[in-house]
C-alpha angles and dihedrals in degrees: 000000000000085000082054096046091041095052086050086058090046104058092041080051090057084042091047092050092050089045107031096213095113129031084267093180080053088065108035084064091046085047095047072035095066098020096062091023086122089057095036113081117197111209 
């Protein structure tokens, strides 16, 4: 379900950095950030 939802972010971040409406660069980390949260490990 969060692969699903990141991608999601992913692909509005990639909108958001064609049309600079939104910090599209913001939400393209909050998307990677979802989509790879079970191999990232936050200390």
């Amino acid at each position: 379900m969060g692969r699903i939802i990141g991608f999601g972010f992913i692909l509005v971040g990639l909108l958001g950095l064609l049309l600079p409406i939104l910090p599209g660069w913001l939400i393209l980390l909050l998307g990677f950030n979802l989509f790879f949260r079970k191999r990232i490990t936050l200390k």
